[in-house]
C-alpha positions as CSV (number, residue, x, y, z in Angstrom):
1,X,25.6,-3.5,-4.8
2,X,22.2,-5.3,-3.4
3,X,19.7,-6.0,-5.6
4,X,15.8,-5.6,-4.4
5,X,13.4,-8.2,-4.8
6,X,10.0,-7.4,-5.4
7,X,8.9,-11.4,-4.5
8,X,7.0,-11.4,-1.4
9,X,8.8,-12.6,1.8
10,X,7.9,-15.9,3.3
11,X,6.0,-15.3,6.6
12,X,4.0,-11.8,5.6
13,X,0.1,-12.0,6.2
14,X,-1.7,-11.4,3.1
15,X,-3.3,-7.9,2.3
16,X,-4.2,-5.7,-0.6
17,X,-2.3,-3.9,-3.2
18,X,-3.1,-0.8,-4.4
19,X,-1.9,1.0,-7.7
20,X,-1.3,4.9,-6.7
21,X,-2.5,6.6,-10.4
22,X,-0.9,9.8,-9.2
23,X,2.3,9.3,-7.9
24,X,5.5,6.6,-8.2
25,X,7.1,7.4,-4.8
26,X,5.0,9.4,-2.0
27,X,4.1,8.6,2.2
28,X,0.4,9.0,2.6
29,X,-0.3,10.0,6.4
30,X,-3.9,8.6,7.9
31,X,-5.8,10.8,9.2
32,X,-7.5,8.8,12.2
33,X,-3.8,7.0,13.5
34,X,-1.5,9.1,11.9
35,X,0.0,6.1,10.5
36,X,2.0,6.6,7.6
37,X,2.1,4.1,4.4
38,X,4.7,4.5,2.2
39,X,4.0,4.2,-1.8
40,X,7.0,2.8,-3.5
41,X,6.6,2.0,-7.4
42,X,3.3,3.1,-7.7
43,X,2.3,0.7,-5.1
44,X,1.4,0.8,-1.2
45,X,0.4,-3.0,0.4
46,X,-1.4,-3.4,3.2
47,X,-2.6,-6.5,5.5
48,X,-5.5,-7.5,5.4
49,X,-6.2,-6.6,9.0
50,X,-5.6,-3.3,8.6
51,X,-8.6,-1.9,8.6
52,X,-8.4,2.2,8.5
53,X,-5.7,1.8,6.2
54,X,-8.3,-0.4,3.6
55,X,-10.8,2.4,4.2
56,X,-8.6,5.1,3.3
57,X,-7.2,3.6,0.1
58,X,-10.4,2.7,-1.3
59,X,-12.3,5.8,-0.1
60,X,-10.2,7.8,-2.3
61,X,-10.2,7.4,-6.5
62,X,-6.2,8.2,-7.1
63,X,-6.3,4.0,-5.8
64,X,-7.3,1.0,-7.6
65,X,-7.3,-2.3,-5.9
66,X,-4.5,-4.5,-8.0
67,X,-6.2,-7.8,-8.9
68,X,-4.1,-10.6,-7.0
C-alpha cells in the first residue's frame, strides 16, 4: 500500500496555508473562476500568485492563515 507524504515536493512555488476550522475534507468552489480548491486535512494551500484564491480564504473567518 502507498504511503502519503505530507513534505512538500521539490519544485512547487511557495504559497499560503490555511487551517479550514469547519471542515477536515471539503472542495471550496470560487466564485469569480469557478476554480475549485480542495481542503484535505483541515488544510487547503495555495501559491502565492494566486490571487482570488488569497482573497477568498482570507475574506472568510472559517480560515486562518497557518504561520510558516
Amino acid at each position: 500500500m502507498a504511503k502519503t507524504s505530507d513534505k512538500p515536493v521539490a519544485g512547487i512555488e511557495h504559497g499560503s496555508t490555511f487551517r479550514d476550522k469547519l471542515y477536515t475534507s471539503r472542495t471550496l468552489i470560487l466564485p469569480d473562476s469557478g476554480r475549485p480548491l480542495a481542503v484535505f486535512k483541515a488544510q487547503v494551500s495555495v501559491p502565492a500568485t494566486d490571487t482570488e484564491a488569497l482573497e477568498y480564504l482570507k475574506a472568510h473567518e472559517e480560515f486562518e492563515l497557518l504561520q510558516e
